[in-house]
C-alpha positions in Angstrom: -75.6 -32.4 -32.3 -76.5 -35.4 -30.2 -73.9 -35.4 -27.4 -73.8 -39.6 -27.9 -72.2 -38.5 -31.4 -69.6 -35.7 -30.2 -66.1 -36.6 -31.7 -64.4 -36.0 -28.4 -61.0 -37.0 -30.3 -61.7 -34.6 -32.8 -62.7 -32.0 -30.1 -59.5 -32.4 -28.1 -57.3 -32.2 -31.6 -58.9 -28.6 -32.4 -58.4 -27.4 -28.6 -54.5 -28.6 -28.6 -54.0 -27.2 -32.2 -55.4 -24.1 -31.1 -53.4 -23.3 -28.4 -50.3 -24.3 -29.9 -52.0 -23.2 -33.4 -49.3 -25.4 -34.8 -50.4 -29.2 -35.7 -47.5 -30.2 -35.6 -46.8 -29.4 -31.4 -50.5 -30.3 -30.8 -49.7 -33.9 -32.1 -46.6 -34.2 -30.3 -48.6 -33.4 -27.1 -51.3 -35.8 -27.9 -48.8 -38.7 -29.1 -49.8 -39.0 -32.2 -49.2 -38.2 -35.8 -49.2 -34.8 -37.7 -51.2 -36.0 -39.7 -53.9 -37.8 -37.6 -54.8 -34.0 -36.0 -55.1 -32.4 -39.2 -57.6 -35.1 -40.2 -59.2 -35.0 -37.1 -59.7 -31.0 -37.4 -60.6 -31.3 -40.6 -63.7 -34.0 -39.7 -64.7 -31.7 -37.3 -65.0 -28.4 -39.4 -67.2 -30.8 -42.1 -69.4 -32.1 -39.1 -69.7 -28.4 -38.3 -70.2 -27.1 -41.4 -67.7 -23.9 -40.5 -64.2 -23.1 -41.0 -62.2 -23.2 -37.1 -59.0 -22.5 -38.2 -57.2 -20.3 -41.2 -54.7 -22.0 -42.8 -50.8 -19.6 -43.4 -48.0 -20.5 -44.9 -45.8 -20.6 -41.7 -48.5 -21.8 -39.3 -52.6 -21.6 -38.6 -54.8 -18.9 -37.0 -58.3 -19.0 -35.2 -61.5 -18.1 -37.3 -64.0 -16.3 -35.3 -65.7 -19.6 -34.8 -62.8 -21.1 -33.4 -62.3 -18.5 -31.3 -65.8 -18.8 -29.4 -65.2 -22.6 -29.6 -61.8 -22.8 -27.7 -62.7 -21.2 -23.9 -65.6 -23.5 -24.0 -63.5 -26.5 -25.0 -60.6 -25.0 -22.4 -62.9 -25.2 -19.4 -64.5 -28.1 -20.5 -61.4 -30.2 -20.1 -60.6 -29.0 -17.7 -63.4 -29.6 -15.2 -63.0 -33.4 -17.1 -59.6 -33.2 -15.8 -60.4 -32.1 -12.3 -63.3 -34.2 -11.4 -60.8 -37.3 -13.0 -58.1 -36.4 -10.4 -60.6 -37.1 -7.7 -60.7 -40.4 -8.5 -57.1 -40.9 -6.7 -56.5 -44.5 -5.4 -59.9 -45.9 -6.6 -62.2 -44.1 -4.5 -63.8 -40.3 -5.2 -62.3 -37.3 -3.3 -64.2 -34.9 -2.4 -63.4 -31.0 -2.2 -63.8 -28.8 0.4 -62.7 -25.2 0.5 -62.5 -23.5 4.0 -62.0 -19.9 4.5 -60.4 -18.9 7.9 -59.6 -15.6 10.0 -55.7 -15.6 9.5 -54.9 -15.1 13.5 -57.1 -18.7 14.0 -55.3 -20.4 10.9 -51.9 -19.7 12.4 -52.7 -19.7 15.9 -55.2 -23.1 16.4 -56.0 -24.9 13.2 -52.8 -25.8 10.9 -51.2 -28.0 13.5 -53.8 -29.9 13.8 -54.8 -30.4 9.5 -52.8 -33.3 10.3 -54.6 -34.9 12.3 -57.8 -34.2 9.9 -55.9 -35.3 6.7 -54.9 -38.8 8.6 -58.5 -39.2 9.1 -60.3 -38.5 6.5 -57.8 -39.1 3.3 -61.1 -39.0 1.0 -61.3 -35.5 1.5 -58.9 -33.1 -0.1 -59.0 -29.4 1.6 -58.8 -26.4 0.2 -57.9 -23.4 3.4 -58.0 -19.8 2.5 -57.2 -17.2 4.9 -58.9 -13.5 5.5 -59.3 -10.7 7.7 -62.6 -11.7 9.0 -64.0 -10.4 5.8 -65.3 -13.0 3.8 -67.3 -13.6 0.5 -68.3 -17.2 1.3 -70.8 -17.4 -2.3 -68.0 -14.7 -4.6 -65.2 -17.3 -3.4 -66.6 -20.1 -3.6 -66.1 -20.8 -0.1 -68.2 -24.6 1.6 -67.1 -23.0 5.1 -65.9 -19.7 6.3 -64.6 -19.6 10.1 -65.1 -16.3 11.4 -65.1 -14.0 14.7 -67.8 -11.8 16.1 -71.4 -12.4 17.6 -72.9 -15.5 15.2 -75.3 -13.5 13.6 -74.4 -12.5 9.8 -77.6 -12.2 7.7 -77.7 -15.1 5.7 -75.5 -17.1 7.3 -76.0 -20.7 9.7 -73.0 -20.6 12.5 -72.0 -23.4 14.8 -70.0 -21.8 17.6 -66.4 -23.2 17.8 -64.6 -21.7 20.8 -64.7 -18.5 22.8 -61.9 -16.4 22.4 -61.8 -13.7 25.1 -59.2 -10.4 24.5 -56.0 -10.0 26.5 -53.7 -7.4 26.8 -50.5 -9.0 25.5 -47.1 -7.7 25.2 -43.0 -8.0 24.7 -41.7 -9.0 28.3 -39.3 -5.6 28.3 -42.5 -4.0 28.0 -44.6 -6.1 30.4 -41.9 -5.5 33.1 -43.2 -1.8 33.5 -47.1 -3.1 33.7 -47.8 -3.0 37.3 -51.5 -2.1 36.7 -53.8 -1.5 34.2 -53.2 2.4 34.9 -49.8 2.1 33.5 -50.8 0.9 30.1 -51.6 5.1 29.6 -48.1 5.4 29.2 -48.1 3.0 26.5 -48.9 2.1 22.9 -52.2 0.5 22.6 -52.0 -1.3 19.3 -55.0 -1.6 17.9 -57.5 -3.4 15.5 -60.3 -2.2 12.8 -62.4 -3.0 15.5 -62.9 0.1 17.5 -64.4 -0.6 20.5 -62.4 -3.4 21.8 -59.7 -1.2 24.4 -62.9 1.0 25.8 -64.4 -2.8 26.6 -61.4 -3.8 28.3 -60.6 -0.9 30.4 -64.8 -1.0 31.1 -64.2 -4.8 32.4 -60.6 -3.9 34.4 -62.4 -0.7 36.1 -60.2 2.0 34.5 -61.1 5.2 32.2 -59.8 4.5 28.8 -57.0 6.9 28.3 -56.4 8.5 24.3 -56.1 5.8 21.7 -53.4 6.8 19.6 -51.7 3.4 18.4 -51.6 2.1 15.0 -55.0 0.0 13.7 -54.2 -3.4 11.8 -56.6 -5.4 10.1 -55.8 -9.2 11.5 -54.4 -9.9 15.2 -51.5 -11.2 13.6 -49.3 -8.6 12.4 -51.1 -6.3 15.4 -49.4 -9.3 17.8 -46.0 -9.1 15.9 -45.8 -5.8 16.3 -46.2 -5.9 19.9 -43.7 -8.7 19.9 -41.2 -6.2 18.3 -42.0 -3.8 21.1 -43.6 -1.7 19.8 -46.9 -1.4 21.6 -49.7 -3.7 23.3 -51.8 -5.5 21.7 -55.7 -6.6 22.5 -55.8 -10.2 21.5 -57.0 -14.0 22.6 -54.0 -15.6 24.2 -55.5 -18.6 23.1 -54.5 -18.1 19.4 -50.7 -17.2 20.5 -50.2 -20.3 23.1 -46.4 -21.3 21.4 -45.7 -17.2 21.7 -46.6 -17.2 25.4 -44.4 -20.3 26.6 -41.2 -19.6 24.5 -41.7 -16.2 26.6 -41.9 -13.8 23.3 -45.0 -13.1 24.8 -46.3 -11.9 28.2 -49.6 -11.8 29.2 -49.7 -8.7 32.0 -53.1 -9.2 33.6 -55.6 -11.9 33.5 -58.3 -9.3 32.8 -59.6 -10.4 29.2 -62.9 -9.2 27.6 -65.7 -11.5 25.6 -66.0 -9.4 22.4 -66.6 -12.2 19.8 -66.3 -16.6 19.4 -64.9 -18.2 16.5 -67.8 -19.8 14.2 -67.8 -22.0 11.3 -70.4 -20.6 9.6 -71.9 -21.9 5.5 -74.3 -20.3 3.4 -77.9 -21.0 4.7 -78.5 -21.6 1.1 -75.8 -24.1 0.9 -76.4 -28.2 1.0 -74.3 -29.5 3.3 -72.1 -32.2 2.1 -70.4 -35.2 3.8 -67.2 -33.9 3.5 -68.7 -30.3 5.4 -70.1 -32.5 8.2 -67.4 -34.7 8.6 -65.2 -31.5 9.1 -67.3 -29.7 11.2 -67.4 -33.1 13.6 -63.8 -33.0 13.7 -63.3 -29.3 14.5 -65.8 -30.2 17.1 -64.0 -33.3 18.8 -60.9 -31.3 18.7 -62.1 -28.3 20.9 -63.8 -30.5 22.8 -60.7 -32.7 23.2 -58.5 -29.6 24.3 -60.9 -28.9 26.7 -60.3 -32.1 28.0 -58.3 -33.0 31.5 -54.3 -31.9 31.1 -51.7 -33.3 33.3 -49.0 -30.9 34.3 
């Protein structure tokens, strides 16, 4: 059929009808007459040539042509409907989709989305948070921000931010830190990543004593944990900055450790869009505007 003569009217009154499978409710939804979508099924099932629908006594049900027509129809609209809504306030919006490590979602980037959304109103985000493990093409990701070294297979990374590890703890617990030695006498909380506490007790000149703590998958329950008292944890102090000055949070010694940066990193397959760029300048003027001079 030649798309310039596809009875969209007649299309949407068979996909309403078939989810309600009652003409009746499908007109009500479409404001109009009974009547009007039994007509309008009916003219499509001639221009077809099939049969979409059986008709009951006390209702309709789905022919197996209608039901391989209706999930096309379904999805149809509905990507109609979505690309529509992005036409808010007469200009296009544009999606982007971030994924994020949880501990720099929490601990850096949601209080400043304000700032991004005052800016750049066109652009309507999308943030997903994950444990550093990230399917960027399986979930449909434009960016993922990650930590580690840069270099995943595949993958173009623009470096946003060191983020050096510190030992960081509960101040009851901090109070009985008076070296690095003592922290053999505590629990060393720990993440998936194994070789972080050997690196640090490397850098602070101290064998690494037996690492018996519990292993979480994301600084951020890891960090609560150590909140609660119940162990140290290895993590950037830069991600818990509101922790450390409301004193939930000490940070015993300055040692820290360079395991990994935070990078924004896309799909080396991927186009880059305006609305990609125009986030990865702002992420970019931010870090560079916290690294700025601070009075005080």
């Amino acid at each position: 059929m030649d798309r310039a003569q596809l009875p969209l009217n007649a299309l949407r009154a068979f996909e309403a009808a078939a989810r309600h499978l009652n003409f009746t409710r499908a007109a009500i939804e479409l404001c109009v007459s009974q009547g009007a979508v039994s007509q309008q099924v009916a003219q499509l099932e001639a221009s077809l040539g099939i049969k979409l629908f059986r008709r009951l006594p006390r209702g309709l049900a789905l022919t197996d042509e209608g039901l391989a027509l209706v999930p096309v129809l379904g999805d149809s609209f509905d990507r109609i409907g979505a690309t529509l809504d992005r036409y808010a306030d007469g200009r296009l919006r544009e999606v982007l989709t971030v994924g994020a490590v949880g501990t720099f979602a929490a601990g850096w980037l949601l209080r400043r989305l304000g700032r991004f959304a005052e800016t750049h109103p066109q652009i309507d985000l999308r943030l997903m948070t994950n444990n550093n493990r990230v399917d960027l093409a399986g979930e449909g990701l434009d960016y993922a921000i990650r930590f580690g070294d840069g270099a995943w297979h595949g993958l173009h990374a623009e470096p946003i931010m060191p983020a050096p590890l510190s030992p960081l703890c509960a101040p009851a617990v901090a109070a009985k830190l008076h070296s690095p030695q003592a922290l053999a006498g505590e629990t060393l909380l720990r993440s998936y990543r194994a070789d972080e506490w050997p690196r640090w007790f490397e850098v602070a000149g101290v064998a690494t004593p037996p690492l018996r703590g519990p292993v979480f998958d994301s600084s951020m329950p890891m960090v609560a944990a150590a909140i609660a008292g119940l162990g140290v944890a290895l993590a950037p102090p830069s991600m818990f900055f509101d922790d450390l000055v409301a004193e939930r949070l000490v940070q015993p010694f300055l040692i820290q450790v360079d395991i990994g940066s935070y990078w924004l990193t896309r799909l080396m397959s991927r186009h880059e869009t305006p609305a990609m760029r125009h986030f990865a300048d702002w992420i970019s003027d931010e870090v560079e505007t916290d690294a700025g001079p601070r009075s005080g």
